[in-house]
C-alpha positions in Angstrom: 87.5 142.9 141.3 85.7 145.2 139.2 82.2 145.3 138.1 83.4 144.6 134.4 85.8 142.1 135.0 83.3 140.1 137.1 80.6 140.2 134.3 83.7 139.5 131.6 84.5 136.1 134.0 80.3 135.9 134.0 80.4 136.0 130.1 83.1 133.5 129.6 81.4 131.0 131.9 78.1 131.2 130.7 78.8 130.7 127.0 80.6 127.4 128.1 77.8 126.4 129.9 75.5 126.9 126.8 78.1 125.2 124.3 78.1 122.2 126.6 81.0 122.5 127.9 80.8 122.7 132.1 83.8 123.6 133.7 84.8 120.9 136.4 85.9 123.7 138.8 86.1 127.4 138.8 88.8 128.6 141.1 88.2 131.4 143.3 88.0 135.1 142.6 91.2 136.9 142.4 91.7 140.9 141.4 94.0 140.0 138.6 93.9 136.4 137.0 91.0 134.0 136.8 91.3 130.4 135.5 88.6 128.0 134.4 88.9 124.4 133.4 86.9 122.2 131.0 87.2 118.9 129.7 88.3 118.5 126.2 85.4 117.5 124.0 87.0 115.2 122.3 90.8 113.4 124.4 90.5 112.7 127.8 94.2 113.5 128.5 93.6 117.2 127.5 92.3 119.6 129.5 91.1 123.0 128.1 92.0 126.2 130.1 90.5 129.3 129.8 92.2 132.3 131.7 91.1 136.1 132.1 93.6 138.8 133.2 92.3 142.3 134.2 95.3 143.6 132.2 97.4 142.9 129.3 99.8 139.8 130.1 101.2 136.6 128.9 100.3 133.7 130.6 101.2 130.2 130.9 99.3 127.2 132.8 101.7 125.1 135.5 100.4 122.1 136.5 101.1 118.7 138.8 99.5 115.7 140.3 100.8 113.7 143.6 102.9 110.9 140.8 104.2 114.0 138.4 106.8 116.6 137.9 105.6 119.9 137.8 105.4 120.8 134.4 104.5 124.0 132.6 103.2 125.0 129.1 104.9 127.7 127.3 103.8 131.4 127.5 100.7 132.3 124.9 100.7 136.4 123.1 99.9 139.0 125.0 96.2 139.7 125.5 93.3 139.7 128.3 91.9 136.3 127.2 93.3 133.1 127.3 92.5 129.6 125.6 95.5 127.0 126.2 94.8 123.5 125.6 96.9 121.3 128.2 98.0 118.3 127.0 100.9 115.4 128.2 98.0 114.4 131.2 98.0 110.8 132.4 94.4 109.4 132.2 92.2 109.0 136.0 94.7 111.2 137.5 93.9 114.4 139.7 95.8 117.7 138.8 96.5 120.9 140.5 96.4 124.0 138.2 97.6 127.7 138.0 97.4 130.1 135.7 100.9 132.2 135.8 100.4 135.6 134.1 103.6 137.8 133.1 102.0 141.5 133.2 103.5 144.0 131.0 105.0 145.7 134.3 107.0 142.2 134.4 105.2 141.5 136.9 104.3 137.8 137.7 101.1 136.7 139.0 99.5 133.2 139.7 95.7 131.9 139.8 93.9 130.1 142.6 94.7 126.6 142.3 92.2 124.5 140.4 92.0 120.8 141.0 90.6 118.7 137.9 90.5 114.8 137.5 90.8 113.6 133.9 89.1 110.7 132.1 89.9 107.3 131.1 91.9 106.4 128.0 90.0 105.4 125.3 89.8 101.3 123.9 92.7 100.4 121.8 95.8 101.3 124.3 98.8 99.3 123.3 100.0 97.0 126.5 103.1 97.8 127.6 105.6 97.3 130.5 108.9 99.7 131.3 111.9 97.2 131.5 114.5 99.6 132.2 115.0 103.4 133.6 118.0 104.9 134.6 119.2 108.7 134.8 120.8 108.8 131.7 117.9 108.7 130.2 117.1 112.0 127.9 113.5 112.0 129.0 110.4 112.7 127.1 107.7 111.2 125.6 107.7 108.1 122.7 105.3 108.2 120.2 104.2 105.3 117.7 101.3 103.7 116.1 101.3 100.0 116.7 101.3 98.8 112.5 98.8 95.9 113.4 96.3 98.4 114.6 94.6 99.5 110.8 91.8 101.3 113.2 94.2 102.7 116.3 96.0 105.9 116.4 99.1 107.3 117.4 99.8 107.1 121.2 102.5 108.5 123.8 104.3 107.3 126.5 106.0 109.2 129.2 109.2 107.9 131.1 107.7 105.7 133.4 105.6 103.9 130.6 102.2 105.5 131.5 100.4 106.9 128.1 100.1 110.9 128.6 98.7 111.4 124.6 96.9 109.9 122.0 95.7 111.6 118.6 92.1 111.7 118.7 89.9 112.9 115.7 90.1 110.9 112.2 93.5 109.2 111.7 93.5 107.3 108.4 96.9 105.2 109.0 98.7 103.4 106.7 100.2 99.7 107.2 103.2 101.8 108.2 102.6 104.8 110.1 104.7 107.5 110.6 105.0 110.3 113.2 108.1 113.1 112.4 109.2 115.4 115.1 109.5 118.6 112.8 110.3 120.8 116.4 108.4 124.1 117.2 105.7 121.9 118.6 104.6 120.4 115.6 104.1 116.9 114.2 104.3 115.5 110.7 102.0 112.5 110.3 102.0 110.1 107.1 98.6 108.8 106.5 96.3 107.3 103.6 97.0 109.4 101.2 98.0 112.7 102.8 100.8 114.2 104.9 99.8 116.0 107.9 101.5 118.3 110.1 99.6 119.0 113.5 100.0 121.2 116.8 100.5 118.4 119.7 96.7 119.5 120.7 95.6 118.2 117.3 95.3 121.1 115.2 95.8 120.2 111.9 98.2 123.1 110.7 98.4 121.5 107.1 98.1 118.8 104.8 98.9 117.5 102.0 97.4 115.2 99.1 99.8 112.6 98.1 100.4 110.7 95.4 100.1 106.9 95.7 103.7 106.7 97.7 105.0 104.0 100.2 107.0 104.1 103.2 108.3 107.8 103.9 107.7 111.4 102.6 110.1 114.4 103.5 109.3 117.9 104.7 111.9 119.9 103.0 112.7 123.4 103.9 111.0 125.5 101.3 107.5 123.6 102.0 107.9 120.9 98.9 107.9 117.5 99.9 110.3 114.5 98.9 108.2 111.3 98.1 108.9 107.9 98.0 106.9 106.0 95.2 106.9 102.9 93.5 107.4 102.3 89.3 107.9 99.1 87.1 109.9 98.5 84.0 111.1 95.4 82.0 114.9 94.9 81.8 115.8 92.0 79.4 114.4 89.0 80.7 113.5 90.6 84.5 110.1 92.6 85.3 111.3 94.9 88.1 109.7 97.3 90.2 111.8 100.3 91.8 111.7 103.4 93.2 111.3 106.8 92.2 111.6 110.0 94.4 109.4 112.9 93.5 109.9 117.0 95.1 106.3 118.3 94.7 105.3 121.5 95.6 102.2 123.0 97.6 100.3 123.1 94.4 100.9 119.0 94.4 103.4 119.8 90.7 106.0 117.3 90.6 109.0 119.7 90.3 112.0 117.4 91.0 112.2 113.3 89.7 115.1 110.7 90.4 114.8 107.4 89.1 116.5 104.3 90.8 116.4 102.9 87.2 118.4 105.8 85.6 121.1 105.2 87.9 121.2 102.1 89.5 122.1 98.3 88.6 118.7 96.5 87.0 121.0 93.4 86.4 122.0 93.2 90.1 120.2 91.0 92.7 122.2 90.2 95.5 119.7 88.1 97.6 116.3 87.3 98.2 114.8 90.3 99.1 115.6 91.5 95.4 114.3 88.5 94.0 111.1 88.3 95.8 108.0 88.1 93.2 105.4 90.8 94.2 101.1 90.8 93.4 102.4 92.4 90.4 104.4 90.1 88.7 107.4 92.2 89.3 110.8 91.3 91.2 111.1 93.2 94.5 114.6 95.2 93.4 115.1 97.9 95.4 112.5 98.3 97.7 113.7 101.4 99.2 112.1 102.5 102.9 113.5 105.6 103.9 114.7 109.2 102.7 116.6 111.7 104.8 117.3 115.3 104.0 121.1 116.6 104.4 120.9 120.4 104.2 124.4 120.7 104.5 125.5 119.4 100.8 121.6 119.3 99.0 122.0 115.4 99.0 119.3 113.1 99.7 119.8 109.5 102.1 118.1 106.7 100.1 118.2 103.3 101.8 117.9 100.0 98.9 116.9 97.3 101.3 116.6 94.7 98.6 120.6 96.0 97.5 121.7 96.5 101.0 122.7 100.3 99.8 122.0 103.6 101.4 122.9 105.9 98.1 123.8 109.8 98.2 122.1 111.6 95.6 122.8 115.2 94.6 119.3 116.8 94.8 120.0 119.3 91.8 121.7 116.9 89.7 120.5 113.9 90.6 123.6 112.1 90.3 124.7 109.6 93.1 127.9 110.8 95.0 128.0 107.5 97.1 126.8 104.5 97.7 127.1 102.6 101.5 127.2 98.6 101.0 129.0 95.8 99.5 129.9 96.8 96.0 129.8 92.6 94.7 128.1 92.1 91.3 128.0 95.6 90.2 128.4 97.3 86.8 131.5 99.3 86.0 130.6 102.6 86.2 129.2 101.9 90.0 132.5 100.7 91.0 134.1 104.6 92.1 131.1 105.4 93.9 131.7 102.2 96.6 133.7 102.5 99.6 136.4 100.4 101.3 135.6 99.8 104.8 138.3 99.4 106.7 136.7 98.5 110.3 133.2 96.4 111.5 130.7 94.8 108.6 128.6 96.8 106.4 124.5 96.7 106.9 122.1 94.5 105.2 118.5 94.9 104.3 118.4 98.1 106.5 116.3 100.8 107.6 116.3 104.5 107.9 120.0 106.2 107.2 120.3 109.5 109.0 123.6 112.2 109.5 123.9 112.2 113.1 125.4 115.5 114.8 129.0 113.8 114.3 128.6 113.6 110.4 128.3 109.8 111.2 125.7 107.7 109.5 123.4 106.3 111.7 121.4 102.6 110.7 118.9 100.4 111.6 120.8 97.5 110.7 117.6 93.9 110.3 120.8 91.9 109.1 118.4 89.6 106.7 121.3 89.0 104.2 124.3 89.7 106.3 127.8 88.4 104.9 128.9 87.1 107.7 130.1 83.7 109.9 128.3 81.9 112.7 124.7 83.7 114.1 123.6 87.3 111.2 120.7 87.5 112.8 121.3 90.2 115.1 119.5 93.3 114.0 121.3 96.6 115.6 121.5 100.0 115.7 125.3 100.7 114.1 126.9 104.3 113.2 129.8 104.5 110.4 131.8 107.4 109.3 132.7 108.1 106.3 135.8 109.8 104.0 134.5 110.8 100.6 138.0 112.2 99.5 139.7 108.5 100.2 136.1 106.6 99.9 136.7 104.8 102.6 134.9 104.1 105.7 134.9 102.7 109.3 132.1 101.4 111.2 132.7 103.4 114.5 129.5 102.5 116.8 126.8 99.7 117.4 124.5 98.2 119.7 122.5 94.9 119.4 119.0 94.8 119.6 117.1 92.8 122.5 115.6 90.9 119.1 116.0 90.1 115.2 113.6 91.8 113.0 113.0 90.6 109.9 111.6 93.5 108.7 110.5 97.0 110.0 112.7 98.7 112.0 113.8 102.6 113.0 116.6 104.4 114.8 116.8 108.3 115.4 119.7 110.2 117.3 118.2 112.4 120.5 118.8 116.5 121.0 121.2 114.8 123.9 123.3 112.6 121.5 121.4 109.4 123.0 120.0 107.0 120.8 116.4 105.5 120.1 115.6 102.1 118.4 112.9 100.7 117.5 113.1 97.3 117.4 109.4 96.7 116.2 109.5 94.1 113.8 108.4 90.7 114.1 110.7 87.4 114.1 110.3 84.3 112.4 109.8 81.0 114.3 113.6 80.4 113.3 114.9 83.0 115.6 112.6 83.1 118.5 108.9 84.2 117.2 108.9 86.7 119.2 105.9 89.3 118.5 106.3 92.1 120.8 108.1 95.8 119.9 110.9 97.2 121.7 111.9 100.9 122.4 115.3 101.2 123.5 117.4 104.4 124.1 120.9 103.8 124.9 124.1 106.3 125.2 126.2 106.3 122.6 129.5 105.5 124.5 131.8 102.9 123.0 130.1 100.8 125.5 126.6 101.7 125.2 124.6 101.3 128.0 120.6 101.0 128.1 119.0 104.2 129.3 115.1 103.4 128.5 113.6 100.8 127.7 109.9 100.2 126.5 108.4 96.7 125.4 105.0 96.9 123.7 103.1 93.7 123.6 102.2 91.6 121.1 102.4 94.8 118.4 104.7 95.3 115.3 106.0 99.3 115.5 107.3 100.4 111.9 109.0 103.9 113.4 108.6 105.5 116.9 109.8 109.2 117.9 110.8 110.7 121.0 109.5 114.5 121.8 110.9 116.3 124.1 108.9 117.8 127.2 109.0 121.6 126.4 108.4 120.5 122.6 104.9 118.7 123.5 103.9 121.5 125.4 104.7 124.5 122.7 100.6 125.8 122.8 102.2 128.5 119.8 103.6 126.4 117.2 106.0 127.4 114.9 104.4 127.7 111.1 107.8 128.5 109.3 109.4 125.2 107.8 112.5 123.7 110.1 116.0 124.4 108.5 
């Protein structure tokens, strides 16, 4: 090794050493490639690797423990100098490192192995246990923030139920927090007040001031977001409050407005959910939990859980092409946007609608005011598909839940065509009581079968989001909005 590369290693080292930061071990001199680790200042299942190259080369940091795949981060810009922060580490474990360096010859060389043991997780870690595992599994880790924890954070769980990451730094959560996969290694968090997209390391990449909004905010395309907020109005005799979605752009401008009063029945109240008096004085009428984005027509998924409705609206015109649901008790001029379903029973008091690869809609069915005979509560994940030039529809997939939930409640379809539930609401003394979360991933066969299966004690889960491995560890996220 040269003279100048030793006092470059020298440099790197010492400045550590004066910011407080003492590597846990420095691995042994080689002519091309030096790596040295450091606990990160701030999450014990992060490790922070510094690597120097004599020459120009991209590098990546592979690492494994005696209980773990070998796993590998993705490769950083070309340069001499190196910062990667490591992250997807289960807590008290040992792990072997190497720095692999791809030189502008192509090429490859690796690092001495460095050994380092990380720290404990921190207080708060939700209790879990892994019912079920097979190889049909997709893999990857679960992220959720348990909704009874105001002063916890969001946490991850590998495959074999062992927690790998946790957000560290200050996470103001909401009674109903949100984590969103937006891919390219990023994360879009809904907080207090603010929508924040983060690196899984914990940069924060953006953010957002929102208005006062409730349940779910989109990341559209172009940068503007979709928000869900509440308004109240009087109609005749009833005091209502509904929802309204807002586009606002990166200046916070409200550029876009739908009203669910403009275009919905006020005089329709199909249940108790709709008739429920909030703080406010105002009847419960829509209460709307979820929006989701179709690119593919400019439409936007709304989901009515006091109406039982997920509505299509056209986002230029704001018109509704659609409405999923039972069309009993509804004003004329609604009737030609119902379907006729011809197959299965429609959802009730459900929770977030999503296009699924198939052009099927995908539902978290809770089944509070199900139409149906004998046992409705039996909350499930259920898939429908759809014919807008004969309106009419079939249900075409579903798969109970190992529980009712009342309320809360999400489902997403995986890269594999697998799908996640979260069954993470509570359930009443009626149907069981029972208080613990479950997140199931199951094929999406006729006959689905269970692939994963999670159960997180005595915690309510509003949503919960599966990243894949080579997603969580992206160390060069992708800034450019997802199509």
């Amino acid at each position: 090794m040269s003279k100048y590369i030793r006092l470059a290693v020298f440099q790197s080292v010492f400045l550590l050493f004066l910011a407080g930061i003492v590597p846990k071990v420095f691995a042994q001199e080689d002519d091309t490639v030096q790596l040295v680790l450091s606990a990160h200042p701030e999450n014990h299942l992060m490790v922070n690797a510094s690597v120097i190259t004599a020459e120009a080369a991209r590098v990546a940091i592979r690492f494994k423990s005696a209980d773990t795949s070998r796993r590998r981060t993705d490769y950083s810009e070309p340069g001499t100098n190196h910062e990667v922060t490591v992250v997807g580490l289960r807590a008290d474990t040992t792990y072997r490192f190497t720095a692999v360096a791809l030189l502008d010859s192509g090429e490859v060389v690796h690092s001495e192995i460095v050994e380092f043991k990380t720290g404990s997780v921190p207080e708060g870690v939700p209790a879990v246990e892994l019912l079920n595992k097979t190889v049909k599994s997709e893999g990857g880790i679960t992220i959720f923030a348990p909704s009874a924890e105001r002063d916890s954070t969001f946490w991850g769980f590998d495959e074999e139920g062992e927690v790998v990451w946790y957000l560290h730094g200050d996470v103001p959560l909401t009674g109903a927090p949100v984590a969103r996969n937006l891919q390219g290694g990023r994360l879009l968090l809904l907080l207090s007040g603010e929508a924040r997209v983060i690196s899984f390391s914990g940069e924060v990449l953006s953010s957002f001031e929102l208005p006062s909004y409730h349940h779910d905010v989109h990341l559209l395309e172009n940068g503007n977001l979709l928000v869900l907020t509440n308004e109240t109005g009087q109609f005749g005799e009833h005091f209502l409050q509904g929802d309204a979605i807002l586009e606002i752009d990166t200046e916070g401008n409200t550029v876009w407005r739908w009203s669910a009063f403009d275009h919905l029945d006020t005089s329709r109240f199909p249940g108790a959910l709709a008739s429920r008096v909030l703080d406010n004085g105002a009847l419960d009428w829509s209460h709307s939990n979820a929006l989701h984005y179709v690119p593919q027509d400019n439409s936007i998924l709304l989901s009515s859980r006091s109406q039982s409705w997920v509505v299509s609206i056209d986002h230029q015109s704001g018109a509704v092409n659609w409405i999923m649901g039972r069309d009993s008790d509804i004003e004329s001029d609604l009737k030609d946007k119902f379907f006729t379903l011809h197959t299965g029973s429609w959802m009730a008091s459900q929770h977030t609608p999503m296009l699924t690869s198939n052009h099927e809609i995908l539902i978290y069915d809770n089944r509070n005011e199900a139409e149906l005979s004998g046992n409705i509560y039996n909350s499930r994940a259920v898939k429908f598909l759809l014919n807008t030039s004969t309106m009419s529809a079939e249900q075409t997939w579903e798969y109970i839940a190992p529980k009712y939930t009342q309320s809360l409640g999400d489902v997403d379809e995986l890269a594999g065509g697998n799908i996640l539930l979260c069954a993470g609401g509570p359930s009443d003394i009626s149907t069981g009581s029972d208080r613990n979360a479950y997140l199931i991933e199951v094929t999406s066969t006729s006959q689905a079968e269970t692939a994963w299966e999670l159960k997180v004690y005595d915690s309510t889960i509003y949503r919960a989001e599966r990243v894949s491995w080579s997603e969580m560890l992206t160390t060069n996220p992708v800034f450019n909005f997802p199509e």
